[in-house]
N, C-alpha and C positions, 0 to 999 in steps of 0.2 A: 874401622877397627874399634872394639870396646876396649875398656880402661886395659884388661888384663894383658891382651895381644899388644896394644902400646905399647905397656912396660917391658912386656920380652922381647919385642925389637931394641930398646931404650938399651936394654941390657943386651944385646948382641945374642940373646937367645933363639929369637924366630929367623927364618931366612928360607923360608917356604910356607905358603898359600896352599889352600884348594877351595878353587868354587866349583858350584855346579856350571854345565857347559850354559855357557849364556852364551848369546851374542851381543854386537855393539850396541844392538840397536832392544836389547833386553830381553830376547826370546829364549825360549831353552832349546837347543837344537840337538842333543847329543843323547840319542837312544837306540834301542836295538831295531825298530822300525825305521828309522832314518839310515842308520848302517844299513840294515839290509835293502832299502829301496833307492839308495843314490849310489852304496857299494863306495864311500868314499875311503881314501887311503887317509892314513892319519895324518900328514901331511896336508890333508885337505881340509881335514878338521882342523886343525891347528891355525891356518887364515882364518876362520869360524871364531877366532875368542877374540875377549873382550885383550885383552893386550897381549903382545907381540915381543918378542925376543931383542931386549936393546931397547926399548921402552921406559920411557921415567915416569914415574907416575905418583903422585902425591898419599899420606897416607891421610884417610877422613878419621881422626882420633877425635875422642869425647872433650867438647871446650865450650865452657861456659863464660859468658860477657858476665862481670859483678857489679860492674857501673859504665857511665857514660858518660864525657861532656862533650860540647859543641861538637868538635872535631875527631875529638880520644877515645877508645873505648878500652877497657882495661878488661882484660882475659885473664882465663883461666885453666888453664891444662890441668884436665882430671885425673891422670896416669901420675903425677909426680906432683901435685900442687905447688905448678909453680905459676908465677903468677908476672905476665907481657903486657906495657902498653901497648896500640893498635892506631895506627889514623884509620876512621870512616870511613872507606871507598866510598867513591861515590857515589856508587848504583845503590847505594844502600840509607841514603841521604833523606828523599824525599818519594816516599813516606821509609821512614824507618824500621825495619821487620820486628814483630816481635820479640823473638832473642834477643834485640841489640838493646831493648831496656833493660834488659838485668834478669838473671838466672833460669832462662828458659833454657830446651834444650835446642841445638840450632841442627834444623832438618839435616840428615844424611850426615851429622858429623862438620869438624869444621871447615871453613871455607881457606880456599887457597890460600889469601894473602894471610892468615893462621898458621900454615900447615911448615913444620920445622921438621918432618921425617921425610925425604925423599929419597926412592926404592929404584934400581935398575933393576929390570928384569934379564936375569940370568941365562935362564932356560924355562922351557914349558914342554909340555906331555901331558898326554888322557888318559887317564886308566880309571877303572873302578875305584871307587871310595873306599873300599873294602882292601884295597892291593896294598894299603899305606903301610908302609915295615915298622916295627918294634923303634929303632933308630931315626926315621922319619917322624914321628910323634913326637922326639925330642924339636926336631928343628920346625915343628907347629909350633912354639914355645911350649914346654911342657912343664908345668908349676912342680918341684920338685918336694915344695912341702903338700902336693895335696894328698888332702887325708880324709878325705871322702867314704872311702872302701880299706876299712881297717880288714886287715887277715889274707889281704892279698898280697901274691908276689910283688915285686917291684913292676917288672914285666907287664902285669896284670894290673897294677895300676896304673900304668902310662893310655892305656887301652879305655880304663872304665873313664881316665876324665878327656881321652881324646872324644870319647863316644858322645857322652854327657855336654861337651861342649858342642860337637859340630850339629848336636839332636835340638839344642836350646834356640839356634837360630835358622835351619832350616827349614824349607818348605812344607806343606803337605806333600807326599811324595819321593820326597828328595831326603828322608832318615837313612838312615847309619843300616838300617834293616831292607830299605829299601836299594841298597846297595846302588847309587846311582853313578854316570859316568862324570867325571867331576875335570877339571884345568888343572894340571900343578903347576905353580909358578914358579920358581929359584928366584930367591935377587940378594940382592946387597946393597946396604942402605950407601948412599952418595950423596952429595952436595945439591943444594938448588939447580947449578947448572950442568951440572950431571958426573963433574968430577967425582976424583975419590973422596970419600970423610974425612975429615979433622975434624974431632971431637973439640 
């Protein structure tokens, strides 16, 4: 998750995903060759994704260590600058990664024993990237001051920074033009062990 998508979960704004179809094991399986040569039911696809319905899954938000001592390492959550002491897992001890001296970025987002956003997965479905409704962009987080495409409807600008964002990270391939078949996830943000939130 980048800074932006953090903060609209933070805010109770996002509460739907869409990737492209991956599987667990990181392939991309979900195209019109594969439908037409296994003929699977969507239901079939759906064992195919990377997570499953009832699923808790941590969110990778942007977090930067600022210091370190012996044991401590003191973070930084870049969505909201706030700022966690950490004890050093261990695995992380001898030799010490990179990140953990101070202000790198830490591969794939941060690491579990970091991670304060945990997400049940709601519901899941495949449909075209293209299929997303007017309404559905909102619950992508949809930033309501962007102001990217001055002279546009409202409408029309939930669409220009749905496009703009999902184009900034995707694949070759896998663009907003390229219409491809994508996961939707539902969820709602819950507690470490999977209860409901308290804020």
């Amino acid at each position: 998750m980048n800074r932006e998508m953090t903060k609209a979960i933070l805010d109770g704004h996002k509460t739907q995903t869409r990737r492209i179809g991956v599987t667990s094991s990181g392939k991309y399986i979900i195209d019109d060759n594969l439908l037409k040569s296994y003929k699977l039911a969507n239901q079939d696809i759906l064992k195919c994704g990377k997570y499953q319905k009832g699923d808790i899954v941590w969110a990778r938000e942007p977090v930067h260590v600022e210091n370190h001592l012996v044991h401590t390492m003191y973070c930084w959550y870049i969505a909201d600058d706030k700022e966690f002491p950490l004890e050093i897992p261990d695995r992380f001890k001898d030799p010490m990664p990179r990140w953990l001296l101070g202000r790198h970025n830490i591969p794939n987002g941060c690491i579990k024993e970091m991670a304060r956003i945990f997400l049940k997965i709601t519901d899941v479905r495949v449909e075209r990237l293209q299929n997303i409704g007017y309404d559905e962009i909102s619950l992508e987080g949809f930033d309501v001051a962007y102001k990217d495409c001055s002279g546009l409807s409202y409408e029309e600008r939930r669409f220009d920074w749905w496009i703009k964002l999902w184009d900034k990270t995707a694949p070759k391939g896998y663009m907003w033009d390229d219409n491809p078949y994508v996961f939707v996830y539902e969820f709602k943000r819950v507690n470490r062990d999977g209860s409901n939130y308290n804020e």
